[in-house]
VEXFIVEX-145625 format. One record per residue (C-alpha): y, z, x; residue in one letter. Coordinates in Angstrom, 1 decimal. Layout:
N
- y | z | x | rest
- Y | Z | X | A;
...
***
This chain:
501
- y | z | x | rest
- -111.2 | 107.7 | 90.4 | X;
- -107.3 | 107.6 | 92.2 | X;
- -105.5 | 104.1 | 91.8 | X;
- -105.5 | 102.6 | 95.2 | X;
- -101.8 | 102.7 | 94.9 | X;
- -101.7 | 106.0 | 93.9 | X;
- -103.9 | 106.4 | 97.2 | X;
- -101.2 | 104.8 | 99.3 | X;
- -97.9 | 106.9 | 97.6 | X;
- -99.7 | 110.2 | 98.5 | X;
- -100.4 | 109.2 | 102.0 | X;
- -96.8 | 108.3 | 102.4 | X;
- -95.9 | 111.4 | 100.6 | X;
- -98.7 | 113.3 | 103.0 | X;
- -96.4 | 111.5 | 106.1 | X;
- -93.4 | 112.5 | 105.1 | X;
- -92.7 | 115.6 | 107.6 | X;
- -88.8 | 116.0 | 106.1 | X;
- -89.7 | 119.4 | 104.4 | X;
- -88.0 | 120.3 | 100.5 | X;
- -84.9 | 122.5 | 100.8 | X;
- -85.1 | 125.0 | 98.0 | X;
- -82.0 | 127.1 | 98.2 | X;
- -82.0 | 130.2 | 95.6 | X;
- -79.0 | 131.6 | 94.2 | X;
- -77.1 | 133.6 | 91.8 | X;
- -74.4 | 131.3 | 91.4 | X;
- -75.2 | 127.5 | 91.2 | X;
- -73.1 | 124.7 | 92.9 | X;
- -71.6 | 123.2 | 89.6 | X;
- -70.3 | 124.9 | 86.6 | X;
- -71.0 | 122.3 | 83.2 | X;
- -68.9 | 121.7 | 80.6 | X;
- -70.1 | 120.6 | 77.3 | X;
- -68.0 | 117.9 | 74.6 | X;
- -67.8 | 118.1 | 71.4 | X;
- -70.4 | 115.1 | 71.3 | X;
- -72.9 | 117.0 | 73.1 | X;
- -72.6 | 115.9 | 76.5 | X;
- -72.0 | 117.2 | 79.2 | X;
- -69.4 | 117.2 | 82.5 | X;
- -70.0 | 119.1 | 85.7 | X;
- -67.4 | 120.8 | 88.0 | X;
- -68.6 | 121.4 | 91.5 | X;
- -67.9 | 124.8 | 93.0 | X;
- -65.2 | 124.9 | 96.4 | X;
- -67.8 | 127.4 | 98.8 | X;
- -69.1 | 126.3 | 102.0 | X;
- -72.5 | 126.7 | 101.0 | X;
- -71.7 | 123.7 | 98.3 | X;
- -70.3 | 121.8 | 101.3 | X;
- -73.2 | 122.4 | 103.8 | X;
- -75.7 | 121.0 | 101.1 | X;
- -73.8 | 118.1 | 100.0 | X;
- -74.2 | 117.3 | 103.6 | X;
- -77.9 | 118.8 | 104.0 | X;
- -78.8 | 116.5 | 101.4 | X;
- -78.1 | 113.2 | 103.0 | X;
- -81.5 | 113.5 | 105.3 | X;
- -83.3 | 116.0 | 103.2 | X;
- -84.4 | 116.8 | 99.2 | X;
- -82.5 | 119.7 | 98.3 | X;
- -83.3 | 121.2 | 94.9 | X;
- -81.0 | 124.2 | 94.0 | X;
- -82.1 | 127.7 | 91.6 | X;
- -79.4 | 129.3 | 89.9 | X;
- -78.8 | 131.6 | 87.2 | X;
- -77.0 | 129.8 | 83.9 | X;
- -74.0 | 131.8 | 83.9 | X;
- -71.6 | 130.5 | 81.1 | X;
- -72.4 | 129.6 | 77.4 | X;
- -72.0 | 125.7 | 78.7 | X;
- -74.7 | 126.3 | 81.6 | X;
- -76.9 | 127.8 | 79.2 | X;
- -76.8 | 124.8 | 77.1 | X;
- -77.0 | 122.7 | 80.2 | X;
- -80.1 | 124.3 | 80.9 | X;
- -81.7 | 124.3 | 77.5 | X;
- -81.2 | 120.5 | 77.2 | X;
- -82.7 | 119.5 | 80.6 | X;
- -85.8 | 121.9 | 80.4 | X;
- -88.1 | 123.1 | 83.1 | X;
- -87.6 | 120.0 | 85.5 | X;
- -85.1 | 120.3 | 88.0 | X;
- -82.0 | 117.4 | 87.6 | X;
- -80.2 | 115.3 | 89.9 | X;
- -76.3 | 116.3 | 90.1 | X;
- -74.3 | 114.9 | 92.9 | X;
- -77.3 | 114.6 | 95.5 | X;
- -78.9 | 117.5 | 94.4 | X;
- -81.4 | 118.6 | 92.4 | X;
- -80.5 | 121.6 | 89.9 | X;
- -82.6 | 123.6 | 87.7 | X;
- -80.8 | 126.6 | 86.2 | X;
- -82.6 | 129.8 | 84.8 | X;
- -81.2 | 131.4 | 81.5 | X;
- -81.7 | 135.0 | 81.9 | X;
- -82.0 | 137.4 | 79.1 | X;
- -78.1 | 139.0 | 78.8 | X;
- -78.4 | 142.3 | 78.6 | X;
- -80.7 | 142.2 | 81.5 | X;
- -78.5 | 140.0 | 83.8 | X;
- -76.0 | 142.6 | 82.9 | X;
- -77.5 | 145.2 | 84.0 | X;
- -78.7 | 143.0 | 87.0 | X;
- -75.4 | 142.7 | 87.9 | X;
- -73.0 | 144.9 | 86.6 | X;
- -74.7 | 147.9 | 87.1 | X;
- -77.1 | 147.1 | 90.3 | X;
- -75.9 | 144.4 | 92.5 | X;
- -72.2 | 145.0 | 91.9 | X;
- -71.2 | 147.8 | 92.5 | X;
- -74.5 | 149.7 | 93.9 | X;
- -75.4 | 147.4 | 96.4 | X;
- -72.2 | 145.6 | 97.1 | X;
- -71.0 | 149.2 | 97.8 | X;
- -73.6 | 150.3 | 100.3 | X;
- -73.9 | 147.0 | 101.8 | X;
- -69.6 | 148.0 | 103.0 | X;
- -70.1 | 151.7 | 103.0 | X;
- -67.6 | 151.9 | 100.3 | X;
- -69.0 | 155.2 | 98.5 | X;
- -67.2 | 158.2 | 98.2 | X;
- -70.6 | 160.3 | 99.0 | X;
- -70.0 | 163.7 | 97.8 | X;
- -68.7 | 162.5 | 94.1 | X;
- -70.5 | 159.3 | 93.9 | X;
- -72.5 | 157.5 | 93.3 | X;
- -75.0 | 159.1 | 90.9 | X;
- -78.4 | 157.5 | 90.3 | X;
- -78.7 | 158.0 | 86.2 | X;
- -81.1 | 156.9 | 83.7 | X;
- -78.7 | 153.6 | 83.7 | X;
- -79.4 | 152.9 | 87.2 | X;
- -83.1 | 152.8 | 87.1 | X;
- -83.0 | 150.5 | 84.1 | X;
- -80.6 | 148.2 | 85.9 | X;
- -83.7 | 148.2 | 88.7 | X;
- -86.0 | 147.4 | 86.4 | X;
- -83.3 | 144.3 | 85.4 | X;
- -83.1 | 142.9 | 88.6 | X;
- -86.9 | 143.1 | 89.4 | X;
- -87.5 | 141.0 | 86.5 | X;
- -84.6 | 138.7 | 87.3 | X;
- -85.8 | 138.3 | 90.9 | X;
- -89.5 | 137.9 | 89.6 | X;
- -88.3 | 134.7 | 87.1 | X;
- -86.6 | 133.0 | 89.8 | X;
- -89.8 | 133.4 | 91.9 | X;
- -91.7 | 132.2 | 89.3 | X;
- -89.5 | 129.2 | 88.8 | X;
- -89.9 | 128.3 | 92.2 | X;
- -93.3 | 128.4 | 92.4 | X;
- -93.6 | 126.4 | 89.5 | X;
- -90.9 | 123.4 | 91.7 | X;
- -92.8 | 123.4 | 94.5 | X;
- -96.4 | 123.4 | 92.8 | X;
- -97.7 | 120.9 | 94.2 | X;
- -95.3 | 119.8 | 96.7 | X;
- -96.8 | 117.1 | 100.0 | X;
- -94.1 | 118.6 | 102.3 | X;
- -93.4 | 121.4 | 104.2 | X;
- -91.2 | 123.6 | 102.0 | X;
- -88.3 | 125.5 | 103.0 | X;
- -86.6 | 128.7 | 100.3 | X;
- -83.3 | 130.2 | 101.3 | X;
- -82.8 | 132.8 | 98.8 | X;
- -79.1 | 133.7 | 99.1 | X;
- -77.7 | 137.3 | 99.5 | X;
- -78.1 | 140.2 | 98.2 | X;
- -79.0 | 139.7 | 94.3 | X;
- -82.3 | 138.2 | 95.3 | X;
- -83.8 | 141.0 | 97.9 | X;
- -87.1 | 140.6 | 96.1 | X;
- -87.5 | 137.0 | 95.7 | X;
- -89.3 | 136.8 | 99.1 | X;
- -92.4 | 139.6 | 98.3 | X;
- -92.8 | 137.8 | 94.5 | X;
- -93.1 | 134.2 | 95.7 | X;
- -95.3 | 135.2 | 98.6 | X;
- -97.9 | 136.5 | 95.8 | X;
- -97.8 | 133.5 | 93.8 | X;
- -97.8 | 130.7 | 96.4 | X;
- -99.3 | 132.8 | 99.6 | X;
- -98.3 | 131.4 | 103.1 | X;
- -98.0 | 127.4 | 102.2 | X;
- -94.1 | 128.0 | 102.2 | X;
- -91.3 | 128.8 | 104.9 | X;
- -88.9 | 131.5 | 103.3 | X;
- -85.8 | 132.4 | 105.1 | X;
- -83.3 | 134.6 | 103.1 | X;
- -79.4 | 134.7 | 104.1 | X;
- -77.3 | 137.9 | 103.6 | X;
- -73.8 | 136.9 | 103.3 | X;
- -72.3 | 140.3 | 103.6 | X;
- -72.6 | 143.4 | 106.3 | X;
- -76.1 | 145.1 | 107.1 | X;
- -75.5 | 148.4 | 107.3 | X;
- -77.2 | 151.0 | 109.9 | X;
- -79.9 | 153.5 | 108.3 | X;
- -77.6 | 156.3 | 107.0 | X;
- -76.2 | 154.1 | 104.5 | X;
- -79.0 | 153.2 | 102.7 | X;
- -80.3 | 156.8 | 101.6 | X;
- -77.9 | 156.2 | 98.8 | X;
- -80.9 | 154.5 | 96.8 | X;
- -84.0 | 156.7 | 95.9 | X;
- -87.2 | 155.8 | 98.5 | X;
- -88.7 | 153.8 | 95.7 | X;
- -85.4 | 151.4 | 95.2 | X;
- -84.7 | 151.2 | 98.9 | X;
- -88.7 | 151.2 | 100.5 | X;
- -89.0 | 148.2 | 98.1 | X;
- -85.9 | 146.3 | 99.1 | X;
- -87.1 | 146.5 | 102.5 | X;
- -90.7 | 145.3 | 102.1 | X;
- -89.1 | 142.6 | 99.2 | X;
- -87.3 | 140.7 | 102.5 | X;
- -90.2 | 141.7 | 104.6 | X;
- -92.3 | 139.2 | 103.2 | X;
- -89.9 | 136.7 | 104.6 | X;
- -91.2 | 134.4 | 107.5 | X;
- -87.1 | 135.4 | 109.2 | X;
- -83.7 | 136.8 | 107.4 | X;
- -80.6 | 135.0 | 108.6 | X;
- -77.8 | 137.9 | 108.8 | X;
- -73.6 | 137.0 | 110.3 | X;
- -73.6 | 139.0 | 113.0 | X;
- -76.4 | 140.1 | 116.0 | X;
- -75.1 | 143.1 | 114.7 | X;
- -76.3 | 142.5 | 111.4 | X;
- -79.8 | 141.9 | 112.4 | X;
- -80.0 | 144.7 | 114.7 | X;
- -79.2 | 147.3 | 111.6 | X;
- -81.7 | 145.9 | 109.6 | X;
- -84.3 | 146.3 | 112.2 | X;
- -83.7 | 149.8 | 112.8 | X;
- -83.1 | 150.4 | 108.7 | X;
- -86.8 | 148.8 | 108.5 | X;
- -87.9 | 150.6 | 111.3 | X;
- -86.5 | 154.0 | 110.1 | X;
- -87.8 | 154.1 | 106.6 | X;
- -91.3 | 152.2 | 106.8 | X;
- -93.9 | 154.0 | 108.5 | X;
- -95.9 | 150.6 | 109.5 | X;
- -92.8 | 148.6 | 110.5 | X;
- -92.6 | 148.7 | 114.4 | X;
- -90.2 | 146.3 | 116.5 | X;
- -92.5 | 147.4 | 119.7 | X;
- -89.5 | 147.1 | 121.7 | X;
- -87.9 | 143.5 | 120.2 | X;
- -84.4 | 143.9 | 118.7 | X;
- -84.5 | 140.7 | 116.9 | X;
- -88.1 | 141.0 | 115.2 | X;
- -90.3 | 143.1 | 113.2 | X;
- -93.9 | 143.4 | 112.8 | X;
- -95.1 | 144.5 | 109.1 | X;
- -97.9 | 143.9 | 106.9 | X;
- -99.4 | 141.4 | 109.6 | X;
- -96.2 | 139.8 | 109.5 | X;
- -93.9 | 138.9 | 112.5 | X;
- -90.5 | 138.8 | 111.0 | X;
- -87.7 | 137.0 | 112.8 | X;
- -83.7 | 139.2 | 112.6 | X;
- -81.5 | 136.2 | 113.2 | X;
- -77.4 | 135.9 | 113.4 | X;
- -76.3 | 132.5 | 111.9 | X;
- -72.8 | 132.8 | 111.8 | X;
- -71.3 | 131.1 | 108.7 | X;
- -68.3 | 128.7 | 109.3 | X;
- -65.7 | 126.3 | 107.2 | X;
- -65.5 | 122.5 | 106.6 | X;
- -63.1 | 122.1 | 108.8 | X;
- -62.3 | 118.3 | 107.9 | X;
- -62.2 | 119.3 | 104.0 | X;
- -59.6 | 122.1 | 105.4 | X;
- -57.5 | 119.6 | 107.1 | X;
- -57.7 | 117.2 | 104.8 | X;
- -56.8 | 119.8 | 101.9 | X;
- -53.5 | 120.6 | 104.5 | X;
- -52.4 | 117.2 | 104.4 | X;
- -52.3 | 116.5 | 100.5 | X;
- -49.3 | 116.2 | 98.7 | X;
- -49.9 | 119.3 | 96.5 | X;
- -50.3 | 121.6 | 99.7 | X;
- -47.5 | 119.7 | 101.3 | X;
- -45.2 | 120.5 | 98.0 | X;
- -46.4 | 123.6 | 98.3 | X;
- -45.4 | 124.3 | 101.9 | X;
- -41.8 | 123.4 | 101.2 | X;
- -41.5 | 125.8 | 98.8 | X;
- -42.5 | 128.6 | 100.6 | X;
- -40.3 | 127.3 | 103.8 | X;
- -37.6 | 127.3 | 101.7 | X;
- -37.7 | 130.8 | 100.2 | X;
- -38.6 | 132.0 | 103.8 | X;
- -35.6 | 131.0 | 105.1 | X;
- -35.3 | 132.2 | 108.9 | X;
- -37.2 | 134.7 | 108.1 | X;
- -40.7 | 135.1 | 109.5 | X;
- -44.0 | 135.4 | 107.6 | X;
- -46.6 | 137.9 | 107.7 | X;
- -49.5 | 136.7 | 105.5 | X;
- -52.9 | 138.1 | 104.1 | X;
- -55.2 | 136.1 | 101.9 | X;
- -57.3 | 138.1 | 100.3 | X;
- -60.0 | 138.6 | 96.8 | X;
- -59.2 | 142.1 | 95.3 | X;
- -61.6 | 144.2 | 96.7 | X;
- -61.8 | 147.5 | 98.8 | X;
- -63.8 | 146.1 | 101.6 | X;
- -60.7 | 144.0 | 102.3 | X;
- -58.4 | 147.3 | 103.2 | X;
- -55.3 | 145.6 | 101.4 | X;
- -53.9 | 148.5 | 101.1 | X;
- -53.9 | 150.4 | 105.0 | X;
- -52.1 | 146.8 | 105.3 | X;
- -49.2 | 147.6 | 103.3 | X;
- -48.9 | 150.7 | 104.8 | X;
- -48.8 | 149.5 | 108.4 | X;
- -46.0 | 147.1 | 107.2 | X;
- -44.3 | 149.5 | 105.8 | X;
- -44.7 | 151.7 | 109.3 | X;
- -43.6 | 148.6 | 111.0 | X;
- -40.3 | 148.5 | 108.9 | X;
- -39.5 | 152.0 | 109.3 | X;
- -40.5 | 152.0 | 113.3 | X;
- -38.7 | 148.5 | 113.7 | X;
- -35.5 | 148.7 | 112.0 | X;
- -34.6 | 145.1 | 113.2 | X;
- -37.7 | 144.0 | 111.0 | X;
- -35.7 | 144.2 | 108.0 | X;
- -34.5 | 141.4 | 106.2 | X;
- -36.2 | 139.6 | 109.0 | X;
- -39.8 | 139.0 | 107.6 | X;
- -41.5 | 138.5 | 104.7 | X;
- -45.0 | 140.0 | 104.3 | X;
- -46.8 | 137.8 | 101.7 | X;
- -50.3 | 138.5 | 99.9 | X;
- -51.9 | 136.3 | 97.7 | X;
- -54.8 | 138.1 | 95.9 | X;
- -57.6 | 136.8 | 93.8 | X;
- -58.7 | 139.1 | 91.5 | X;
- -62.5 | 139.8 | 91.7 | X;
- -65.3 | 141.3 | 89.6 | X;
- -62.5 | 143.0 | 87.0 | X;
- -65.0 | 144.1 | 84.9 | X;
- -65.5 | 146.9 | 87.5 | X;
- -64.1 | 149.5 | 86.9 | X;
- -63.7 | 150.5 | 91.2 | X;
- -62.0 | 147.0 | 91.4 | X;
- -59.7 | 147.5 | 88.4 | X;
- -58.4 | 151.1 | 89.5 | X;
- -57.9 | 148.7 | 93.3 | X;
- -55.7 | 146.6 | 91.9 | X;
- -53.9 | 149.1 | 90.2 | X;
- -53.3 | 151.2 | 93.6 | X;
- -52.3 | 147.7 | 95.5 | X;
- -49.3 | 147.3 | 92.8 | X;
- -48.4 | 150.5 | 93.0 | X;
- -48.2 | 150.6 | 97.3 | X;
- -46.3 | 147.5 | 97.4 | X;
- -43.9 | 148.9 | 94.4 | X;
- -43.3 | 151.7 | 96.4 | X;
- -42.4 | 150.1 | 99.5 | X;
- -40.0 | 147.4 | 98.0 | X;
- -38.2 | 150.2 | 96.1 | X;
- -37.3 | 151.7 | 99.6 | X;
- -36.8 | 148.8 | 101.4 | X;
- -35.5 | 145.9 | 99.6 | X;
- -32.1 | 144.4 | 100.1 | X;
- -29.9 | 142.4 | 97.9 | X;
- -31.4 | 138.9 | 98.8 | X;
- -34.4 | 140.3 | 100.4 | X;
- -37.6 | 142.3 | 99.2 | X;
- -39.9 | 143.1 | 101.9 | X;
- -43.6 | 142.2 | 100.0 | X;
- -44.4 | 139.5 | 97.9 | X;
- -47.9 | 139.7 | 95.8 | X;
- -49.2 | 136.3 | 94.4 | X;
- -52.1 | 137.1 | 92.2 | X;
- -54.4 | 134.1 | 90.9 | X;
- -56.8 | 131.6 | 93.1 | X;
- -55.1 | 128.6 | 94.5 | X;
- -56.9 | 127.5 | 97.2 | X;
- -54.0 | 124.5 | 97.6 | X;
- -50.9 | 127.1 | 98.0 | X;
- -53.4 | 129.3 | 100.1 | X;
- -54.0 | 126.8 | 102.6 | X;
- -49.7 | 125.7 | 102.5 | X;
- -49.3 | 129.1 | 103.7 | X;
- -52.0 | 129.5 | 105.9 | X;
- -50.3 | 126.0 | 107.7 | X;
- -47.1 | 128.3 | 108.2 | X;
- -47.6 | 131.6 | 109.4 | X;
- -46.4 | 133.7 | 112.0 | X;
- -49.1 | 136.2 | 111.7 | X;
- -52.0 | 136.3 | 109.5 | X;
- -53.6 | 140.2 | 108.8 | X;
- -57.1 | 140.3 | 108.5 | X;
- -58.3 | 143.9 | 108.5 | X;
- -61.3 | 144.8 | 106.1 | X;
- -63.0 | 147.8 | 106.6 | X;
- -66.5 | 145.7 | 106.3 | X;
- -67.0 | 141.8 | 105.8 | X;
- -69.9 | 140.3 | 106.7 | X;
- -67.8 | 137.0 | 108.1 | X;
- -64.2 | 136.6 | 106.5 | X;
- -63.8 | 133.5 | 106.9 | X;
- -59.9 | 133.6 | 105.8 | X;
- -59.3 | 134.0 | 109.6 | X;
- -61.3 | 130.6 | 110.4 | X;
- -59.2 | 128.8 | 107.3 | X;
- -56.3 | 130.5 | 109.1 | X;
- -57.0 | 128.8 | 112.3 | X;
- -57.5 | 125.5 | 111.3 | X;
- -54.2 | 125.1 | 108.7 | X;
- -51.8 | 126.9 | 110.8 | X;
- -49.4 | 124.6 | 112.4 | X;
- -46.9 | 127.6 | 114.0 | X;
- -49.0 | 128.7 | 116.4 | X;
- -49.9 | 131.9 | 114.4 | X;
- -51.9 | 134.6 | 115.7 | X;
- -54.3 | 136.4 | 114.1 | X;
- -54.3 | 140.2 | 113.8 | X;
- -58.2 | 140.5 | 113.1 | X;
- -60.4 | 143.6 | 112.5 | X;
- -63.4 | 144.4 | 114.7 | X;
- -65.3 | 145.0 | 111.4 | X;
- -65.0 | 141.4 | 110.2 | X;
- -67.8 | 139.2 | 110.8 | X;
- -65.4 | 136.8 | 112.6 | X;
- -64.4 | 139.3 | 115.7 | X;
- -67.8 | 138.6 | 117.3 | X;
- -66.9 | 134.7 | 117.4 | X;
- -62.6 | 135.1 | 118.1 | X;
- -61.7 | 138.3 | 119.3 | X;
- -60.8 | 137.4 | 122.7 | X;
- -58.0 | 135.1 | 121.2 | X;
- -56.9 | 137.4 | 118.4 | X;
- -55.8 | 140.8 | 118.2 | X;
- -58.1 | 143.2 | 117.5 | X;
- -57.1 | 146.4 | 115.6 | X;
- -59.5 | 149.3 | 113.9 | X;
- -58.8 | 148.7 | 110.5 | X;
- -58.6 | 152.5 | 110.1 | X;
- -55.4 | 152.6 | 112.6 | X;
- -52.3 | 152.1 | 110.6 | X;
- -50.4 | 153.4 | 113.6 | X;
- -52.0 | 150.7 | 115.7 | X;
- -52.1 | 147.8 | 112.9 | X;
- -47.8 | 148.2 | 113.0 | X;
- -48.2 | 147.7 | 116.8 | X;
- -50.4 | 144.4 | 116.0 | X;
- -48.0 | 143.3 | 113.8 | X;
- -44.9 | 143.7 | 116.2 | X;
- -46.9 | 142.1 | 119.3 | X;
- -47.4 | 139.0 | 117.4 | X;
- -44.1 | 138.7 | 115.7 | X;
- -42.8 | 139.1 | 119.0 | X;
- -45.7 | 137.2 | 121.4 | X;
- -43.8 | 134.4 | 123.5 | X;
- -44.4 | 131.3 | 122.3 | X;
- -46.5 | 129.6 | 125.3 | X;
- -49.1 | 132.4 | 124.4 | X;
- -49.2 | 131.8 | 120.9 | X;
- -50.1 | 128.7 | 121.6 | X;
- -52.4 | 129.4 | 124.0 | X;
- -54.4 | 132.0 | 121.6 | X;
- -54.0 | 129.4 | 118.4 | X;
- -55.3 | 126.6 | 120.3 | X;
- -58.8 | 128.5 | 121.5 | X;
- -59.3 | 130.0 | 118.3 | X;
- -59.1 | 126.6 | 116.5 | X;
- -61.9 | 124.8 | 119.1 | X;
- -63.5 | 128.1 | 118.3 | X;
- -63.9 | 127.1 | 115.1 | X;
- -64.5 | 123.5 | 115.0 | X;
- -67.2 | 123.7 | 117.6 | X;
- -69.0 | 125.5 | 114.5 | X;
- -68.6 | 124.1 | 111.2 | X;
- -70.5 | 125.1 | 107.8 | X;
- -72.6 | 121.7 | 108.3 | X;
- -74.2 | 123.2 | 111.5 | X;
- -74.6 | 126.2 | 110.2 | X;
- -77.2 | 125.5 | 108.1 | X;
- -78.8 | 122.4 | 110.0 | X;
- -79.4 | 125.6 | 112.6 | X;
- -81.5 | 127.2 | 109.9 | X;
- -83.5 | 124.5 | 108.7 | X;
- -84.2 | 123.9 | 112.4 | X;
- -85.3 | 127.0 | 113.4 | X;
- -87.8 | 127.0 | 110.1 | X;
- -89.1 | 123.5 | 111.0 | X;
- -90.0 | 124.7 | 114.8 | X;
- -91.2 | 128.0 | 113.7 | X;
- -93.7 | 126.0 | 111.2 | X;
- -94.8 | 123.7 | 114.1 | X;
- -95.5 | 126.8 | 116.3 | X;
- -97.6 | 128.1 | 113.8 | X;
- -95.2 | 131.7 | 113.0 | X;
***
């Protein structure tokens, strides 16, 4: 027979209508660090997502899946066991996975393949080519997305709450269909993609098995939180398009499969806009600003911030510089494009042979144009988020032209730290043009010819309309933080749940 006061803690627990956050990624919120005594420090990671949940866990339990990505997270792991720990407000339990198969999970399947179809990077008639490899690297991330479904049913076992899981992008498409099997519908789950949702045509890349399983994988999702309206309106018709039984009859936001009404929502992600000012107004960033005053000189400052990576069209940037100093002699000597690049995923070999094109643009164009005590691109490679935000707080113009992003939110950073009244030159195929286009300049990021123009307008906008533009785009941006962001989504989950979908 239950203890009376056992009695009494499950009713309270039974009470309790704040639901459990369960948020699902590749990548945890801390990295760990272990001494040579055996214990152990954490870092916490700089995203948003980290920020939003720091925040999110003030009113709710948030308990956080990861993979165990270093040799010091794997021991991290090992030490705590199965039970999730508390670190900084929130509750971590970190998977090991087997390394060859996280390799192939990753390395070979989720970066490039999908990262690559996802921003309709593929050059289609040499690649890619599905290969023996390929299939094996599927059969990696189904068991990869299968433990961390597992793990997660094993958290919530038991759980007196409503329960909320936010698998996050891409990695973890399947998640959704292999914790539905194991805990049926007791549970909310409510993926984000973080990156572009490509229309139809994209995804006959994969083979129907790869790509029909995807699809039903998220389908078994009570909604799917996307960047754009856009977004969500691709994946409808990609769902619509390839599964015979999915049928929208007539929504654009939803889809019916399987018995299953599934919501297409746009949750626009945003910044930490206090942590950006506050970041601004240090004395490292400050030290940082002088410095780069003090090379500029009079000169003006054309500025991209960028990771290395071909979705970010770093390259047709250069190039419309360099069209803007050969159409606009008067540029010359006159501005200073900077770029600071983060190298990303370097152990691909499409990223690698990026980079290597990048050098080899700006080399070219600083041979031809460069004067004695003046060389027309500088490239800063390395993360610094510190001497990226002291030159975000000085620009003239800011480029941000991808090809595909799913938000960028560079040009939200951008508008916040600037303190010059910079305008932003912004690509309609960035996440961010459906929130700030009116108050930037939009460009096709394909339109070098038209990006040179861009460049000029702003360099040479009078300065009550600078103003004017920088001043919009910033309440733009701080009537939308990261916090609401995801309060939105555990919102709509909490009133979906009480309607009964």
């Amino acid at each position: 027979m239950q203890a009376p006061a056992q009695d009494m803690a499950d009713a309270e627990e039974s009470s309790n209508n704040n639901p459990l956050i369960v948020i699902v990624s590749n990548r945890g919120p801390f990295s760990f660090t272990q001494s040579e005594d055996g214990t152990f420090s954490s870092k916490r990671g700089e995203g948003g997502l980290v920020t939003a949940l720091s925040a999110l866990a003030q009113k709710h339990e948030v308990i956080w899946v990861a993979n165990a990505l270093s040799p010091d997270d794997r021991a991290w792991a090992d030490a705590q066991g199965d039970t999730p720990q508390p670190v900084e407000g929130i509750r971590l339990n970190l998977i090991t996975p087997d390394e060859e198969h996280y390799d192939r999970f990753y390395n070979v399947f989720s970066n490039p393949l999908l990262w690559f179809i996802h921003h309709e990077l593929w050059e289609i008639p040499r690649q890619p080519s599905i290969t023996e490899e390929t299939w094996k690297a599927w059969r990696s991330y189904e068991i990869i997305n299968q433990a961390f479904a597992e793990t997660i049913a094993d958290i919530i076992k038991g759980a007196n709450r409503p329960v909320i899981v936010f698998p996050q992008d891409y990695h973890l498409y399947l998640v959704p269909d292999y914790l539905r099997e194991l805990v049926g519908e007791s549970v909310q789950i409510q993926p984000f993609i973080h990156i572009p949702w490509p229309g139809p045509d994209a995804w006959r890349i994969l083979p129907k098995g790869m790509r029909n399983r995807i699809l039903t994988g998220l389908l078994a999702s009570n909604r799917i939180g996307f960047q754009t309206e856009k977004d969500a309106f691709n994946f409808i018709q990609t769902c619509r398009f390839y599964l015979d039984s999915a049928h929208t009859y007539g929504s654009r936001s939803s889809i019916e499969y399987d018995g299953r009404r599934v919501e297409a929502k746009a949750y626009p992600i945003s910044i930490d806009v206090d942590k950006v000012r506050a970041i601004a107004g240090d004395e490292t960033t400050r030290t940082l600003r002088s410095q780069f005053r003090q090379q500029l000189g009079e000169r003006k400052l054309l500025l991209r911030v960028d990771r290395v990576e071909p979705s970010k069209n770093i390259i047709r940037g250069f190039q419309a510089f360099r069209w803007l100093l050969e159409s606009y002699p008067e540029y010359r000597g006159k501005v200073q494009m900077l770029a600071l690049l983060v190298p990303s995923r370097m152990e691909v070999d499409q990223y690698q042979d990026y980079l290597k094109d990048i050098m080899a643009e700006v080399a070219m164009i600083n041979a031809e144009y460069s004067e004695a005590l003046w060389e027309p691109v500088r490239v800063i490679l390395g993360g610094n988020y510190h001497r990226a935000i002291a030159a975000m707080s000085i620009y003239d113009a800011l480029l941000v032209n991808p090809v595909a992003d799913g938000m960028n939110l560079v040009a939200k950073e951008g508008a916040i730290a600037n303190e010059n009244e910079g305008v932003i030159i912004l690509s309609e195929y960035a996440g961010a043009y459906a929130e700030m286009h009116e108050c930037a300049l939009a460009i096709s990021p394909f339109d070098i010819y038209g990006t040179a123009e861009a460049m000029n307008e702003a360099l040479t906008m009078p300065r009550d309309e600078r103003a004017k533009r920088a001043s919009a785009l910033r309440e733009i941006v701080e009537a939308n933080g990261v916090r609401n962001w995801f309060y939105q989504q555990v919102e709509d989950a909490q009133s979906a749940k009480k309607e009964g979908f």
